[in-house]
N, C-alpha and C positions, 0 to 999 in steps of 0.2 A: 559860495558854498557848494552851488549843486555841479558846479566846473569842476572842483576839487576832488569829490566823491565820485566823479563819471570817471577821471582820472586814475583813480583809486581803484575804481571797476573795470578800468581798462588794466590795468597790472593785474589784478585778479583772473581777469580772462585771458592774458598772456599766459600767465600761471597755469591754469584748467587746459591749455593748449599744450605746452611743456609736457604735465603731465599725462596730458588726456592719451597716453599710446593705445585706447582700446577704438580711438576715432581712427576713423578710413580717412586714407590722402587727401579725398574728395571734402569729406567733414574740416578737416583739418586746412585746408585751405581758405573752406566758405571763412570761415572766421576769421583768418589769419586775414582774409582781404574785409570782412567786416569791422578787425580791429584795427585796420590802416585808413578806413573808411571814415569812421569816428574818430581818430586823430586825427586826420586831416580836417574835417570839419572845424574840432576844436581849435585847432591851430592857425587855421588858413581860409575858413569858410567854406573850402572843399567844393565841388562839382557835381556833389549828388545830391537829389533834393532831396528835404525833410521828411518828403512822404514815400522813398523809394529808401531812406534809411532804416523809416520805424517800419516798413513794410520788411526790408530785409532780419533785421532785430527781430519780428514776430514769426516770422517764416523757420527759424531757425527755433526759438522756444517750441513752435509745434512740432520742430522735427527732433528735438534733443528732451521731449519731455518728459520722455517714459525709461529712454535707455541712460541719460544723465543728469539726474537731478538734480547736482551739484552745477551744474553749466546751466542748466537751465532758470536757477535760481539769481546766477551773476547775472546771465542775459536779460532775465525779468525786472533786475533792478536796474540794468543800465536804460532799458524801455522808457521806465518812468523818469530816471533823471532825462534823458533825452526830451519826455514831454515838458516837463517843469521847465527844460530851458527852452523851449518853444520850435525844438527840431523835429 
């Protein structure tokens, strides 16, 4: 179940990216490579460790907190599935 709704959260965050045209290149990037970061995990067990993921995932809630609350709300919930599955 908690694979399904990470998944779920990852479309949504594609979505927020899509839309997000008020993120800088730079913003728009970080993410674009955090959302191929967490697919790759989920699919492959991926190359970046658990603690460089939820490190990245929190780095980004503190920098998106105040100017995108809607992104930063997808980012918070994919945090906790990411802990619940033990990444």
């Amino acid at each position: 179940m908690p694979r399904a709704e990470l998944e779920k959260l990852l479309d949504e965050l594609q979505q927020e990216l899509a839309e997000g045209s008020s993120l800088d290149d730079d913003a728009k990037a970080q993410l674009a490579a955090l959302h191929a970061s967490i697919g790759q995990v989920l699919t492959e067990g991926g190359d970046q460790s658990p603690a460089n993921l939820a490190e990245t995932v929190s780095g980004n809630i503190d920098r998106f907190e105040t100017s995108h609350p809607a992104l930063t709300m997808v980012l918070g919930r994919i945090a906790d599935i990411l802990n619940k599955l033990g990444i």
